[in-house]
Every structure is written in C-alpha cells, then in structure tokens.
N, C-alpha and C positions, 0 to 999 in steps of 0.2 A: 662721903669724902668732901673737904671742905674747899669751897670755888673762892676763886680771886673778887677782886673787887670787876663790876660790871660797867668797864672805859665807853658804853655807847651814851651814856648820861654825860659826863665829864664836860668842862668847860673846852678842852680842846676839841674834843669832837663837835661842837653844838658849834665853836666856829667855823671849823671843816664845814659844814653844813651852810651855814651862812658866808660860807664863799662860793661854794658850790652856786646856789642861791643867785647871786649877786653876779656870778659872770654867765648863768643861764638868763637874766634881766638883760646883759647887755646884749646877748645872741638876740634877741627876740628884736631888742630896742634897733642894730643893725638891720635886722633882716627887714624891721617898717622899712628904713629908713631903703634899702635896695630897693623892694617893690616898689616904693614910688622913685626912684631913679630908672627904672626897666619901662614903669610906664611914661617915664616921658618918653625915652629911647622906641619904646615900641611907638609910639603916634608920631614921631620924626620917619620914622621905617614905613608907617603906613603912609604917609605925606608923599614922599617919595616914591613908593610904589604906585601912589594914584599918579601922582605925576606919568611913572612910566609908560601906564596904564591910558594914560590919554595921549599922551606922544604917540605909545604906539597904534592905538585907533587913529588920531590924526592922516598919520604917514601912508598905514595899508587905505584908512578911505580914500584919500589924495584931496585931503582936505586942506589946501592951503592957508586960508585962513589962520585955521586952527594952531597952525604948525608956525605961522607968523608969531599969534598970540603967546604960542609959551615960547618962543625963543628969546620975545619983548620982556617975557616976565624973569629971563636969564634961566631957563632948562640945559642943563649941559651936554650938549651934542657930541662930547666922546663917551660918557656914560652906556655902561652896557644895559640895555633894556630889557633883552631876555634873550638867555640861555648863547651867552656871547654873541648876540648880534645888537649894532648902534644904529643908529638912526640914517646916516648915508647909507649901510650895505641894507637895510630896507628900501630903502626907495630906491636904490639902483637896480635893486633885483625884482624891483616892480615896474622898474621901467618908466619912473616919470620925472620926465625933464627938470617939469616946472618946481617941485620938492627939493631935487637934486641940486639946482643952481642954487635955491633960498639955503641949505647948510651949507654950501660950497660959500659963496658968499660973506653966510657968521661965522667962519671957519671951523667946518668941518674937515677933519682929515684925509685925505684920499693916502694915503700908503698903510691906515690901519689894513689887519689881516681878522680872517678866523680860521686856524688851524693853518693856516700858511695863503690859505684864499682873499685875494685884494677885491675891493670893492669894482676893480676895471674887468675882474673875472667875472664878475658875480651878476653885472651888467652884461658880457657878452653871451654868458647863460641863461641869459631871460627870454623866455617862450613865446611864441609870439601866441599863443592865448592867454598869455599875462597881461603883454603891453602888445602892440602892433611893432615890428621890426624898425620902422621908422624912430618910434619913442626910445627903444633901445639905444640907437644909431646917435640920434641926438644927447640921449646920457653920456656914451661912450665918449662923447668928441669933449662934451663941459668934463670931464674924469681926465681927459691928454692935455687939455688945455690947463689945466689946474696941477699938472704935473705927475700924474699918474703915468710909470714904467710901462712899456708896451711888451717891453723883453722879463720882466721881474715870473720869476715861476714858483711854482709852488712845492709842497713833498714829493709829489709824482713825477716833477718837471714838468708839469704841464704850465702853457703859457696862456697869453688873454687871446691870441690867435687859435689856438687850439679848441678854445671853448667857443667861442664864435662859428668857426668849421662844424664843430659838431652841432650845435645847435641850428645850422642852418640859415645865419643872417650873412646873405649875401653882404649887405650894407656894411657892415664893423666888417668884414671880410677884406673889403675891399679898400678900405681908409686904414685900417689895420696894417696893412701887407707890409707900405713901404719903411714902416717904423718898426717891421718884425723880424726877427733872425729865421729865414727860410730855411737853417740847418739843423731848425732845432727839435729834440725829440726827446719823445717824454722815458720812462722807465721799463716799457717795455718798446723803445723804439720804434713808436710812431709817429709819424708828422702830421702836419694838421688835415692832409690830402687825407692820410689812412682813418682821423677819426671822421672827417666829414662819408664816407666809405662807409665805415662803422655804420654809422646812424643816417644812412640812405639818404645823402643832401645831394642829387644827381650836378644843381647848376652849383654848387660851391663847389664841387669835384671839375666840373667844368673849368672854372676860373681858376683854378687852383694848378690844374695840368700843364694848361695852355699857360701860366704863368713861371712853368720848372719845376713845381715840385714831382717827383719820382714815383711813379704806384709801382717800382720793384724796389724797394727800401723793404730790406728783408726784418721782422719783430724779431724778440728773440723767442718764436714759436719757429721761425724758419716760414714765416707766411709773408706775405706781401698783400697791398691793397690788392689787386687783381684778385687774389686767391680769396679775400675774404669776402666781393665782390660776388666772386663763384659759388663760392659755400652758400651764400644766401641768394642766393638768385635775384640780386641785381640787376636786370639787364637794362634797366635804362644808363647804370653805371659801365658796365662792362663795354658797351658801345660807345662812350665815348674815348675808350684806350685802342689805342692801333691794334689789330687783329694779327698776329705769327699765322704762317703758315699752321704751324702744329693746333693754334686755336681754330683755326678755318676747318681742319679736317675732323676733327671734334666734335664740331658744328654741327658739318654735313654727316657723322658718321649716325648721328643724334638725332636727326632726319631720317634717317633710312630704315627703320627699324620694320620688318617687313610686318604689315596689316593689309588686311583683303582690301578696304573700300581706297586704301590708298593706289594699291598695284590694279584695279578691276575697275573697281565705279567710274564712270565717266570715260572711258574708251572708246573710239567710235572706232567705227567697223576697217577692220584690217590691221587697226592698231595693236601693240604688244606689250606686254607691261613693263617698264622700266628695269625694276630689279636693280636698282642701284647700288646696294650694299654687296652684291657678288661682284660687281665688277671692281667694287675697294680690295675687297677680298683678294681677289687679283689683283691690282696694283702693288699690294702689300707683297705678297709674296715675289714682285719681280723688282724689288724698292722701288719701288717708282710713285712711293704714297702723297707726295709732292705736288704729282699732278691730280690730287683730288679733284682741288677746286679748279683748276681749267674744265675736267670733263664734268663738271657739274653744273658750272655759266653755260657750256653747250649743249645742256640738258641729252648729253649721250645715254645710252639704254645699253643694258648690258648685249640685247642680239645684234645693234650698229657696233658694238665693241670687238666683240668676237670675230667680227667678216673684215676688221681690215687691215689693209698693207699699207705699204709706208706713204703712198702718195697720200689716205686719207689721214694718215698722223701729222704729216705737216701743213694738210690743210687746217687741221686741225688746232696749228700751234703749238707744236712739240718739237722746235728745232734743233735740239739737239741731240747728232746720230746717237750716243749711246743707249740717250732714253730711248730713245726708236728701237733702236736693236734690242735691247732689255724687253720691251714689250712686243717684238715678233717674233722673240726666242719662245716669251712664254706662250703666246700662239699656238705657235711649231709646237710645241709638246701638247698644250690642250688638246688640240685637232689631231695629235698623232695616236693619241689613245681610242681604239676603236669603242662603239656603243652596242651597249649589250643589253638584253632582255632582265638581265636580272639587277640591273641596275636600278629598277622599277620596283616601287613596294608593291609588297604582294600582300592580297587579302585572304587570310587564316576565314577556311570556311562557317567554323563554329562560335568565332571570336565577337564580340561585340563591338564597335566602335563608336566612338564617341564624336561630335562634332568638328571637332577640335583634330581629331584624325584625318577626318575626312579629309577637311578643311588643306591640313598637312600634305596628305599623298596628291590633294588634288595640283599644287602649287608647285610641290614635285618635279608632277608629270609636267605640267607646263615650262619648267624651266626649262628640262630635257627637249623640249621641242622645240625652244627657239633657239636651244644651243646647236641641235641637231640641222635646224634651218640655216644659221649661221657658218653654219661649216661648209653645208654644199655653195652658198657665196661666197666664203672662205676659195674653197677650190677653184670655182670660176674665175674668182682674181688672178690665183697666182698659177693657172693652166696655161695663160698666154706668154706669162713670163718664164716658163719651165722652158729648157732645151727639148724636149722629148723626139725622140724618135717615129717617124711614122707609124710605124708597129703600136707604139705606146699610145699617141695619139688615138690612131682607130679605136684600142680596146678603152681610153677614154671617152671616148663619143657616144659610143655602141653600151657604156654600161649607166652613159646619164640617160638616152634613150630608153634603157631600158628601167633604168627609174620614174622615170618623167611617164612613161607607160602604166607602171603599175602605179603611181599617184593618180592618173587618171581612170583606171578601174576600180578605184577606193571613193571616189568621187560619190556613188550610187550607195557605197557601205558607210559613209560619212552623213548622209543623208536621211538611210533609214535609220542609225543610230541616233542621228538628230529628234527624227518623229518620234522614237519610243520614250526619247527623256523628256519631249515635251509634254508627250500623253502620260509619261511617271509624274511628274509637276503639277498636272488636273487632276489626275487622282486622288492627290493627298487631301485632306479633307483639314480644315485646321483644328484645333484643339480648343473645345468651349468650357468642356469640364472631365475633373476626372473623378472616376468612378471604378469600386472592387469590381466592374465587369470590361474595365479599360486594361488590365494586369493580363488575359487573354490574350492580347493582341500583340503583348510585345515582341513574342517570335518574330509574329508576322515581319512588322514594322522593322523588327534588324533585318529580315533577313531579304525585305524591297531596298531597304539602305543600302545592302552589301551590292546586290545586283544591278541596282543605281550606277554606284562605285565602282564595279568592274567595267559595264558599258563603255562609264568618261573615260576608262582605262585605255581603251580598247583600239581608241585612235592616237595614243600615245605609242603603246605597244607597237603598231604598226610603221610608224615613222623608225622607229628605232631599228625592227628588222630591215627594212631599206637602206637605213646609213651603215647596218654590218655588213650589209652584203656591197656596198662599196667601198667601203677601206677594205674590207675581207681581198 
C-alpha cells in the first residue's frame, strides 16, 4: 500500500523544531539569570538572620554593650527575632532593667503583644530564678512609666496583676494594685487572690486579703480560693482566712481520730483518756455541734462530759439555757439506759484474733468504764437535787454502800489480776527468728492471747455488773 509523503523532514516542521529550540534557550537563559537573583536574596536573608542571631545572644547574655552596638549600627527593635518574640519582651521576661531602659529609650514598643501577651505581662511572670524580684520590680515600673496599660488583658482576661499574683512578686503586687481593676477576673472567674492560691504565694494571699480581694469568689467550677486552698493542703494559706465555726469543727474532728499512743501514752496515774470524738458524737446528735470548739479550748474528756449538771455547763460557758437543756436532756437518756454484760465483746473460744482486735475490744472495755464511772458522779450530783422521799433516800444510801463494798472486795481481785498480766508480759519471749519449728507454737501463742484478753476483760465485766444492779 502506497504511504504519503513523510512531513517530519519538511521545512515546516525543522522550524517547529527551531522554535522549540529557541524558547527552551531562553528558559535556561531566565533560570541563570533567577539563581543569581535568589543568591543575592538568600545572603541579604543570611545577613539578617546573623544579625537576629546576635541580638538575640546580646539580650539573653545581658550584654549591654553589645546590644548598644547594634542598635548604633540601626538593628530594628520591632523586628521579630524568633518565633514571634522582639527584642523588649526578651529582656522583660529576663528581667533586666538595664536592656530594658536602652530599647525603651531607641524606641521600643511597650504595647506590642504575642498572642494577646503585653511585654508588662511577660515582666510580671518573671521567676525570680530568672532575674531577682527586685530586677523584675524595677522593669515593671520603666514599662508604666513609658506607658504600658496596667488594666489591658489578654485571651484569658487575664491581667498584668494576675500574673504578678501568681508568680509571687510581692513587689509589682504591690505598685500594681493601685493602678489595677480589683474586679477583675479572668475566664474561669478568678481574681488575682485565687491565682496567687493557685500557685502557693502565702505573703501575696496575705496582702491581697487584707487589701479586699474575696477568697469566696465562687470559679465557674463552683470552687472558691479557700476550697482550692483545702484541696491542696495549703495550710500556711488556709490560716490566714477567718476560720467558720463549721471549719473549726472540721479541724478538731480531724484531730480525733481515735489511736492508742494518742488516748494511752503519757497518762499519768489516775488519769483517763480523753476520748474526744464520742463526746462530738454527742454533741451531734443533741445539735449542739457548735460547741465543738469551747469544749475543746477546755480540753474536756469525754468521762468530765458525762458527770455533769448545769452548774458545770455554765461554768463551763455555755450560757444559753436551751444549749443546757439540749445537753442534760441527752444525759437523762444516756444515764437512763441501764448497762449490761453483754454490751461487752466477747471472745469466740476457737477464734483467732488479730492485734488490731485486740487493740479494739481492749478500748471498748475502757470506754464502758469511764462511762460507767461517770454516771455513779452523774448520780451523786443530781441525788441532792432530787426531792426524794425518806424511804427513797435510805434505799439510795444503803445500795451506794452497798456498791462502794463490793468495789472494795474487788480491790484484792483487781490486784491478783494485776500480777498475772504482769507475769504474762515476762513470759513472752520476743521474736529473733522464725523458723518451720516456730508454726508449732501457734496454738499455743493464740490461745495465752485469748486468756490475756479475757483477764483485761474481767475487770470491766465486773464494773458493769455493779452499775446493773444499781439502776436495776
């Protein structure tokens, strides 16, 4: 089959070709002519960056000189040096004066921001292992005097007072104050009192108080400085806010928490253990929790609690009759319920017991004894103020006597009870090592524990038959 004539030969095509050509010459001859435009751009870029580059060494060293020299040589001090920060909020936030003044001076801006942050914030946030609170103090004052907003706030609302609070420079605190809006609060509704709180500043919470600001300025958590104060165990802050009743009882409740070395160690002889949390315990239930803290100034113990009448309640300080009567009513009923054997834990023959048990029933018993002491002085108070009848009288007389007898026959049983627990107490041998031939002994050793434990029992037990058989 017979082919056309072959158009790649052709004089039209071989010009095609040579235009082609010819604007691929001038691409090339453009692109020289860029790269050497790009390098000049890039060595003006590098120029610059050195420049940046030594400013910003300059400034963090605190090398004045330096920072003289390039501003002589026309460096431009709103120019951002890196990563949005200029040359004043460096050296504000380092805290040095003498820098400070020399761009304030060639004019430097003080109402530039970064992200809404003024160079007067950036100064009151300066740590004092940055600069010394001094150096800060003195930035802050050349930043007001050069016209720097005291009230101007940021995205947060936070203000140049607030950052100060929190940071802890008494100084700008206190030169601050009367050029600040003491209403003012940031976006979760905190004042400068609650960040100074925040970040543990006890003496800027100080001057802060005593100057109006509020630690019950509720956040929008529903918290207040006090609360967050408490959350974090503050207590050099928490002390300087007035105490409520309801914190005082808190307090003391937080104190009481009953432990042996507390109720037992250091007692001297005749003495009786406080037991201060039953006697709250009672208050509570007769409302009277109010008078925590009186009966805890007068360090009262639950068994002076129990024995008395009204003359010791207003010795006391409790003058007003209804508290009185509120707590002789619950008296009357405490005292009116007789005391019973079985009120007393009892020890399960086969059972093991653990320290902690012991420990338990032994504190028990002792409660029951000084409540049970308490009540026969209970009686004797209020025996002379009873009407009673002769008849009644006598069989009153005749059945203390006849208590007061068999306390004295217990005398010799309280005694030998005495020697056998001191000779269980030598007995015991202490513990150097243990050993598969020590698993033997365990019977043993519960079952001196338990017999132990019944003994201490044994003169509790007896006080209690006594008081049945007088209310009985």
């Amino acid at each position: 089959m017979a082919h056309g004539p072959d158009w790649s030969d052709s004089e039209d095509s071989l010009l095609a070709d040579d235009e082609d050509y010819m604007n691929f010459k001038v691409k090339i001859k453009n692109s020289k002519n860029d790269t050497y435009i790009d390098t000049t751009i890039s060595d003006q870029l590098k120029k610059e960056e050195n420049g940046k580059i030594c400013f910003l060494n300059a400034i963090t060293a605190g090398n004045v000189e330096d920072v003289k020299e390039l501003i002589s040589k026309g460096i431009d001090l709103h120019m951002v040096i890196r990563e949005n920060w200029t040359a004043i909020m460096l050296s504000v936030s380092l805290g040095n004066p003498l820098i400070t003044k020399l761009l304030l001076e060639n004019g430097a801006n003080v109402y530039q921001d970064r992200d809404g942050v003024t160079p007067l914030m950036m100064a009151c946030s300066c740590p004092s292992y940055t600069a010394p609170y001094q150096k800060s103090f003195e930035v802050v004052k050349l930043l007001v005097e050069k016209g720097a907003v005291v009230t101007v706030i940021n995205r947060k609302k936070m203000d140049a007072l607030m950052y100060a609070a929190s940071n802890g420079n008494l100084l700008v605190v206190e030169y601050l104050l009367p050029k600040a809006n003491k209403e003012a609060v940031d976006n979760q509704r905190w004042n400068a009192l609650t960040w100074a709180v925040s970040n543990n500043q006890p003496e800027v919470v100080k001057f802060l108080y005593e100057n109006g600001f509020s630690y019950n300025l509720l956040d929008v958590r529903g918290n207040t400085a006090l609360d967050i104060a408490k959350d974090n165990c503050l207590d050099d802050i928490i002390n300087i806010f007035p105490k409520k009743e309801t914190d005082l009882v808190e307090e003391i409740l937080s104190r009481c928490h009953l432990n042996f070395e507390k109720n037992f160690i250091g007692l001297k002889r005749g003495e009786k253990p406080i037991f201060f949390e039953d006697l709250c315990n009672f208050l509570f239930s007769v409302k009277c929790s109010h008078l925590i803290p009186l009966l805890s100034d007068k360090k009262v113990t639950l068994g002076q609690f129990l024995s008395f009448d009204e003359c010791d309640l207003k010795n006391l300080g409790i003058l007003l009759p209804y508290q009185r009567n509120r707590i002789l009513s619950g008296l009357h009923r405490f005292h009116k319920q007789p005391y019973l054997p079985k009120s007393l834990h009892t020890c399960l023959k086969n059972k093991s017991y653990s320290n902690v048990d012991v420990a338990t029933q032994v504190i028990s018993a002792i409660k029951q004894i000084i409540s049970m002491d308490a009540c026969l002085k209970y009686l004797m108070k209020h025996l002379s103020k009873e009407k009673l009848s002769i008849e009644e009288q006598k069989i009153m007389e005749s059945s203390f006597i006849e208590i007061k007898y068999k306390i004295h026959q217990m005398k010799p049983v309280i005694k030998k009870l005495r020697d056998r627990l001191q000779q269980c107490d030598k007995s015991i041998v202490p513990v150097d090592l243990i050993t598969k031939n020590s698993i033997g002994d365990v019977d043993t050793r519960k079952n001196f524990a338990l017999k132990k434990l019944c003994l201490g029992f044994s003169l509790g037990v007896v006080w209690m038959l006594l008081i049945c058989k007088l209310k009985g």
